[in-house]
Each structure stands twice: as C-alpha cells, then as structure tokens.
C-alpha positions in Angstrom: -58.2 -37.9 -135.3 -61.0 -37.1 -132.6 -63.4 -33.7 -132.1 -61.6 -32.7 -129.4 -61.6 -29.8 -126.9 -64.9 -30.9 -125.9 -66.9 -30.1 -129.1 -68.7 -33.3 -129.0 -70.2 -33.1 -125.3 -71.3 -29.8 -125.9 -72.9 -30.9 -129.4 -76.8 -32.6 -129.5 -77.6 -35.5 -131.1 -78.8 -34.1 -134.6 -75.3 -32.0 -134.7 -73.3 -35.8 -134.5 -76.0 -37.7 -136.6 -75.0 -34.9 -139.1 -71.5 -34.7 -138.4 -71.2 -38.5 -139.6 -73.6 -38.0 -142.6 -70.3 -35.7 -144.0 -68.5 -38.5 -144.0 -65.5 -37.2 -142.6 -66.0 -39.1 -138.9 -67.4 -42.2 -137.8 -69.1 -42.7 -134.4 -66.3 -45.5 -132.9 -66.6 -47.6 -129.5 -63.8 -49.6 -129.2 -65.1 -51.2 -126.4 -67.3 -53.3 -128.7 -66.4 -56.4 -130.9 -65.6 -54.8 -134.6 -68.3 -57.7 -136.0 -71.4 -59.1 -134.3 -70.8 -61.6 -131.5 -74.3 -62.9 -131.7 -73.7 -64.1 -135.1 -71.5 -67.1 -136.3 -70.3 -65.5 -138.9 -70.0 -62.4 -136.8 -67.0 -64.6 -133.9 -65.7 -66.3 -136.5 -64.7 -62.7 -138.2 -63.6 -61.4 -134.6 -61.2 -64.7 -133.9 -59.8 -64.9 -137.3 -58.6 -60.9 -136.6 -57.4 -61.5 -133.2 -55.8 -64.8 -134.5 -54.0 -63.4 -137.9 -50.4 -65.1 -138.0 -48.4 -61.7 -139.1 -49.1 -60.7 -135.1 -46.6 -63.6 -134.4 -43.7 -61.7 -135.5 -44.6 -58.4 -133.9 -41.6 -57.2 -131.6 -42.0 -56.1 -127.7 -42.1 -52.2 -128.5 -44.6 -52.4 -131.3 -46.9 -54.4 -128.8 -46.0 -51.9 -125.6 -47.1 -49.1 -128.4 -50.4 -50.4 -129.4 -51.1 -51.5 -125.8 -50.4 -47.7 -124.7 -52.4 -46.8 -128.0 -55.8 -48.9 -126.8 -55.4 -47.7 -123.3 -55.1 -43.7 -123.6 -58.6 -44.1 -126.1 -60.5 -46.5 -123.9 -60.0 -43.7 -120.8 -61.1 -40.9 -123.3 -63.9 -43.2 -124.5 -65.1 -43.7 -120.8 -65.1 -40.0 -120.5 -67.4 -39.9 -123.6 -69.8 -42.2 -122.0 -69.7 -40.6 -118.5 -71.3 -37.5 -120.6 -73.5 -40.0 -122.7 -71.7 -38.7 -126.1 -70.5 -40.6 -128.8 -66.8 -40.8 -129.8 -66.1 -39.4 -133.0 -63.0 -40.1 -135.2 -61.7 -40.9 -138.5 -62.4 -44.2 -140.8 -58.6 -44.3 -140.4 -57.8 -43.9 -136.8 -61.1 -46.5 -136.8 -58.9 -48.8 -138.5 -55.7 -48.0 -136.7 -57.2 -48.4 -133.2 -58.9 -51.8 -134.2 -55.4 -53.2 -135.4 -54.1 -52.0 -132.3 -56.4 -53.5 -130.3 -56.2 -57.2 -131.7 -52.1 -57.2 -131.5 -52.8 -56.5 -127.8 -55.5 -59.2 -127.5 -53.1 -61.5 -129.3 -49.8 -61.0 -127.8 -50.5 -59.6 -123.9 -51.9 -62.2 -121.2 -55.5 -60.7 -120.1 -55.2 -61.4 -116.6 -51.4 -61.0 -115.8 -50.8 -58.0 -118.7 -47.6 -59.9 -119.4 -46.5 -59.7 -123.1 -46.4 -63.8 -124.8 -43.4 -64.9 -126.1 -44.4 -65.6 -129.6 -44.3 -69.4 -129.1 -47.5 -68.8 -126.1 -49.6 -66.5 -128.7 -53.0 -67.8 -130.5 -52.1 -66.0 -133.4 -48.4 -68.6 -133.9 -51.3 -71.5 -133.7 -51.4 -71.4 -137.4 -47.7 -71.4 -138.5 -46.2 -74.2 -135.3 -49.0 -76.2 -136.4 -48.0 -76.2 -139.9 -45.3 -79.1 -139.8 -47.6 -81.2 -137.5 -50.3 -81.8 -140.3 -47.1 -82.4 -142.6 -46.6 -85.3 -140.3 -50.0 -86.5 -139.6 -51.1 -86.4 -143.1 -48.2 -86.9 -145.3 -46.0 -89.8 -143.9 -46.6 -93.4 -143.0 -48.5 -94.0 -140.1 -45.6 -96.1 -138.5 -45.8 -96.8 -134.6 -43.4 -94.5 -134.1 -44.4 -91.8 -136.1 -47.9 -92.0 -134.7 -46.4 -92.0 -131.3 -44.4 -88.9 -131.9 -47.0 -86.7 -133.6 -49.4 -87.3 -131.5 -47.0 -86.3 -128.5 -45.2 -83.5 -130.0 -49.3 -82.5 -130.8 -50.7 -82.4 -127.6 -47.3 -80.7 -125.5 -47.7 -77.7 -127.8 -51.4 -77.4 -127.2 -50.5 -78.2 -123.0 -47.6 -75.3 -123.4 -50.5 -73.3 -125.3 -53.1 -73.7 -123.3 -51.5 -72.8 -120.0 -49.6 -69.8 -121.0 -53.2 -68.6 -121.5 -54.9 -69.9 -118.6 -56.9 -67.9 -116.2 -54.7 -66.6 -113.6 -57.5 -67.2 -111.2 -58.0 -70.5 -112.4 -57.8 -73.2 -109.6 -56.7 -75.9 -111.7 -53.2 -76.1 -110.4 -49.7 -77.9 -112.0 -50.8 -81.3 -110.7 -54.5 -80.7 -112.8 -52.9 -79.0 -115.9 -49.9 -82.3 -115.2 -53.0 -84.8 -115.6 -54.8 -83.3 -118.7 -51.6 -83.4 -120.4 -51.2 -86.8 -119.3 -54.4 -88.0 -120.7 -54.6 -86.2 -123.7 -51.1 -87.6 -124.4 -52.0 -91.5 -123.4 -55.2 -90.9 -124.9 -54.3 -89.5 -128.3 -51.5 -92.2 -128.6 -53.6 -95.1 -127.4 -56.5 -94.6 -129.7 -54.1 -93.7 -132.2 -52.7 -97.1 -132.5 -56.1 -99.1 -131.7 -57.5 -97.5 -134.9 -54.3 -98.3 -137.0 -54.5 -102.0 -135.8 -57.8 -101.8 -136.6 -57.7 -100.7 -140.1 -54.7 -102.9 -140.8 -56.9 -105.7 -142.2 -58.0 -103.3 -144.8 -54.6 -101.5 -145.7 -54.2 -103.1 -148.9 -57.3 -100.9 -150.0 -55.9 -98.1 -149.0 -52.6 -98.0 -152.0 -51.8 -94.8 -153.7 -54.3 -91.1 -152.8 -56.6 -93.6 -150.3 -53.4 -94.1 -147.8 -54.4 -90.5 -147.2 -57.3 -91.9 -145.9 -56.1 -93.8 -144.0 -54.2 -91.3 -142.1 -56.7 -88.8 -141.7 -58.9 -91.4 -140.2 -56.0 -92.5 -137.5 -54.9 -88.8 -136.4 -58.5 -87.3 -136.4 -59.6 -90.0 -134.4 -56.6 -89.6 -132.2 -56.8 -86.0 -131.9 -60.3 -85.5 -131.4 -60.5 -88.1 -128.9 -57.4 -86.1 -126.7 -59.3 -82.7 -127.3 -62.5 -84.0 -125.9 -60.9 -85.5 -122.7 -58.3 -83.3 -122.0 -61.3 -80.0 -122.0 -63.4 -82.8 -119.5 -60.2 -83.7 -117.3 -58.7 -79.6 -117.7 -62.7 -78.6 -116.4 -63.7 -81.4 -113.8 -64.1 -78.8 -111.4 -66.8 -76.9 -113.7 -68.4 -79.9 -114.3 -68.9 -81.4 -110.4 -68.6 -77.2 -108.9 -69.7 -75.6 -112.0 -69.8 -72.4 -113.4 -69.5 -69.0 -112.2 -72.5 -66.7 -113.4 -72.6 -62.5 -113.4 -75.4 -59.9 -113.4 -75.7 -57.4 -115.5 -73.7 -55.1 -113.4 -70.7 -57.6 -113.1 -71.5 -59.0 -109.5 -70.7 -62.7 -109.1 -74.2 -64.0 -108.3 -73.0 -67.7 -107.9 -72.5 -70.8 -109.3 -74.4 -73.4 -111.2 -73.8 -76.9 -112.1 -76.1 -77.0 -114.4 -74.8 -74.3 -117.0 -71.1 -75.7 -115.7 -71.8 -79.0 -117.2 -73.5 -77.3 -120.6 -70.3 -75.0 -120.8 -67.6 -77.8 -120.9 -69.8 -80.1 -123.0 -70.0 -77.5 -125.8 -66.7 -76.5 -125.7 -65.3 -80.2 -125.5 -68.0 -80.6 -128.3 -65.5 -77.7 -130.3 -62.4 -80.4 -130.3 -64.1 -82.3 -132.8 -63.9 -79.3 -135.6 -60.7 -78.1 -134.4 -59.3 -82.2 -135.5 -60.7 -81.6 -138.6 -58.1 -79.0 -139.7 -56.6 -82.4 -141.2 -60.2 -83.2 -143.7 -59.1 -79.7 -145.8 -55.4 -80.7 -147.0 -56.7 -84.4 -146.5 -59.3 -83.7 -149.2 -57.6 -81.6 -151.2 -54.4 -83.7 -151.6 -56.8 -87.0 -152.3 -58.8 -85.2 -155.4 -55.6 -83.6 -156.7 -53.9 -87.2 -156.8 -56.8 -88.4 -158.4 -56.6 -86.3 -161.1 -53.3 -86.4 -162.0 -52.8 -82.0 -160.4 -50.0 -82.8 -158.5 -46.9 -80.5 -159.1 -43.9 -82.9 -160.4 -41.4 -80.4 -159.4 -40.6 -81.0 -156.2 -40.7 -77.1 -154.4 -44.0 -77.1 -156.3 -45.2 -79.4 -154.5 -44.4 -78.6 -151.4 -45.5 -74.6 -151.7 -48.6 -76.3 -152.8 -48.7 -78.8 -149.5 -47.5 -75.9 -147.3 -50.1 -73.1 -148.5 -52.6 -75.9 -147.6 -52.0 -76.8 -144.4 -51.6 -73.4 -143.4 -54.7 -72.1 -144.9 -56.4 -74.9 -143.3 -54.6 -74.1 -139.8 -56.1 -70.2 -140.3 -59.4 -70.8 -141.2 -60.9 -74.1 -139.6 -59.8 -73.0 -135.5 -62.0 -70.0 -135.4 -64.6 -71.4 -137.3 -64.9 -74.3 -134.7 -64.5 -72.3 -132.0 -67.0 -69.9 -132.9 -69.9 -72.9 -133.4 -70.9 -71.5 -129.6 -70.9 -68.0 -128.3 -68.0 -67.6 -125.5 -70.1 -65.0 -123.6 -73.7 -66.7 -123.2 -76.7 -65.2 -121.6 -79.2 -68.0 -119.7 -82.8 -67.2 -118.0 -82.7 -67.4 -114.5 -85.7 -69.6 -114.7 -84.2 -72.2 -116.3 -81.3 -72.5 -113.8 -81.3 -74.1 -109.7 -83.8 -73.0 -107.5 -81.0 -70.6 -105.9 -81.3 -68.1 -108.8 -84.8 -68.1 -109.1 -85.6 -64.9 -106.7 -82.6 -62.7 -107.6 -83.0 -58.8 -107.3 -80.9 -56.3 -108.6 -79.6 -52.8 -107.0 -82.8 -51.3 -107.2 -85.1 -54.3 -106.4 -86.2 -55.8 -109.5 -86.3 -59.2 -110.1 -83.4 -60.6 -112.4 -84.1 -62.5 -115.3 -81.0 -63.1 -116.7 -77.7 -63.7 -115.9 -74.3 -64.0 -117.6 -71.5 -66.3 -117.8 -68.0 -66.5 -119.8 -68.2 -70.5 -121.4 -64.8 -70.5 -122.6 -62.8 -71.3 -125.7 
C-alpha cells in the first residue's frame, strides 16, 4: 500500500516521476481536497462526497476505524513532507483513504472530535428532508399545514446547525434561541402574508398550477427564514467582523469589512438552498401536464420520493458551493490596520486568509 522502509526519501525526483509513469503508484496527499476548490464545479464535487446519504447509516466502529485510518496516514504524510518527498501508494488505497476521509468529515464534529448521532450529520440532510418537500409541495397550503412545515423546517435546520457550530463560536444559547426564533416567526409570517396574497388568484391556480402555488408560498417562506436567521446567527461578524490568518496560520485580526462580505454571501446561499422545492416543483407540473403521471399509486409515490430526494442531494452543495468557503482577500483592499503587515522574516504581506463559512 505505500513504499515503505524509507525507499521514497532516499529516492530523487526522476526515480518517483518514473515510479508513477509504471502505473502501479500514484503520488497521494490527502491533506488536499480530492477536486479543485477554486473551481465551482470543483466544491460542489467535494460537498456532494462529504455529503453522500449512505454515510448516514454508518455505525460508531466503522467511523472510529476510518477516523484511526486518516489519522495514522496524515502523521506518515507529515513525515513525507518534513523530508520534502512525495507519498506514494496505490489507486486503491487512494480510493480507500479518500472514503475514509469523507465518513470522518461527515460524521465526527471538527472542533470537539465527538462522533454525530446520525440525526446531527450533513450527510442525513438529504433523507430528513425528504418528507418536508412532500409537505411543502404536495398538500394544501392550509394555515395549519403552512404553520407546521414551516416550523418542523426550520427546528431541524436550528438542531442541524448547532450540532455543527463552532465550538469557539461566541454565539451562545440565548443567540442560537433568537435565530431560531426568527427564522421560525419569519418563515411562518411571510408564509401566510404570501398565501393571503395570492388568494385572490387561487382560482387560476386548479389542477398542476396549485403546485404553483405552493412552491411560491414555501420558497418565499423559506428563503426569507434562511436569509435572516444567517444575519441574526452572524450579527457579531457583521458589527465585530471577521477573523483573518496569514499564510502561516497567525490570527492577524479582524475586519468588518470582509465580516460583512462573508455573511452577505453566505445569506446570499439561502436563496438556492429554498430552491430544492423548483426541481420536484417543476418536474411534477410538466409531468401532470402531459398526462406522465403513474396511476398506480406506489408508482407514484417511488416517482415523488426519487425526486425529492435527488433534489435534496444535488441542489445543497451546488448552492453552497456558489462562493468559496476558504477565501483569499488583498491586504490592500482591507482597513488601514492591515495595510503594513510583515511576515516572520520581514516582508510585507499581501494577502491574508479567512474561513467565510457555509
């Protein structure tokens, strides 16, 4: 699985170029993303991986083996690079490793190492969120059903969101208590301002267009909450801002200025996240039209279910990765403060880096 016994470090450059032209190893840093983080396509690859739903069923010892796996090759892989020598292994062990390494980003808390129940995980977004679209999409937009998807909504994205806060967050339980209050008040509110508003148009919208109709109220609704519970959650970024890093890791500050971009962008995300209800909304609208609808009635719904969860799968990581999470910004565009930075050895710094969030 590797060239051990220290064959590599004692090997030049042209001996591992031509080791990997054979075919038989692969130079291998798991210490960087599998696809290119500077690229959409590139994050949206990396979150759908880390994201996958089958890691929601994976049992304590599987995760306590992968985590053990990903930690024994990250302290050979720092030896490597102490010695400035590439890591060699197989495609397989590549591919093993890289699985490894996205049940542990998946399932185990970054900050607290703490293993998620499977409720907590990113990767269960897909499958809890599954009978929410049934009921924002598929039944009558009653009071009370607004009033209870639109709860049910936002406490499992308040339960989400704080099983994987920071753990050096300062946003305490009365700060996390208030954005769940107002994305809860929020999302119900505008929910049922946009029904009463569209009432004096319901009779147009009679057969596939009462899809519509409900797509309009919950996306509305939810993209509202999203938006205002990332400002309320991040008031401190916005008035505080932003902590920024140099290149060697050294907190250097922070800035207002790239605090407010940060939370704007990724409020900015909440919008494409509510649109995981235009896919099935969509889909279900033209298949009506034309008549495709399965009569049977398990037909139907393994046709409704397949959609909403391949919507839930796909559309998260591909508005999340709209913006990179770890940004670079130019000194010279930020406060005066950071304008006359110096590094270990004296040089000026001219840029600075900073984590935006998701």
């Amino acid at each position: 699985r590797y060239l051990t016994n220290n064959k590599i470090l004692e090997m030049s450059t042209q001996e591992t170029n031509q080791i990997e032209k054979q075919g038989d190893l692969i130079k291998f840093k798991l210490s960087e993303p599998e696809y290119n983080p500077k690229t959409y396509f590139g994050r949206t690859m990396n979150l759908l991986k880390v994201q996958n739903p089958v890691y929601s069923f994976a049992k304590s010892s599987k995760i306590e083996a992968a985590r053990k796996m990903v930690e024994e090759h990250m302290e050979l892989e720092q030896e490597y690079q102490k010695q400035n020598k590439p890591m060699m292994v197989t495609k397989e062990r590549a591919n093993e490793l890289r699985s490894a390494n996205y049940l542990v980003k998946s399932s185990i808390h970054p900050d607290t190492g703490k293993i998620l129940q499977p409720w907590q995980r990113f990767c269960s977004y897909a499958l809890i969120n599954t009978p929410f679209l049934f009921g924002m999409v598929l039944t009558k937009q009653t009071t009370t059903n607004i009033i209870f998807w639109q709860w049910i909504n936002q406490t499992y994205n308040a339960i989400l969101n704080y099983s994987n806060r920071n753990a050096s967050s300062e946003t305490g339980i009365a700060g996390v208590g208030a954005a769940y209050f107002t994305a809860v008040t929020s999302s119900i509110y505008i929910g049922l301002k946009v029904k009463k508003m569209l009432m004096p148009y319901s009779n147009k919208f009679k057969g596939p267009s009462q899809l519509i109709f409900n797509f309009i109220i919950n996306f509305t609704a939810m993209a509202a909450a999203g938006i205002l519970n990332s400002l309320v959650m991040r008031s401190g970024e916005l008035k505080d801002g932003i902590h920024l890093f140099n290149a060697d890791g050294e907190d250097t500050g922070t800035s207002p200025k790239v605090g407010r971009e940060a939370v704007i962008k990724t409020a900015a995300t909440r919008i494409g996240l509510a649109l995981r209800l235009f896919v099935p909304t969509l889909v279900f609208f033209v298949m009506e039209k034309r008549n495709l609808v399965p009569k049977n009635k398990m037909g139907k719904f393994f046709l409704e279910a397949t959609v909403f969860f391949g919507s839930m799968v796909f559309v998260p990581p591909m508005s999340c990765a709209v913006y990179e999470q770890y940004c670079t910004v130019q000194t010279k565009d930020l406060e005066e403060k950071f304008h006359d930075l110096k590094d270990a050895e004296g040089k000026p710094i001219t840029e600075l880096y900073y984590n935006r969030g998701l």
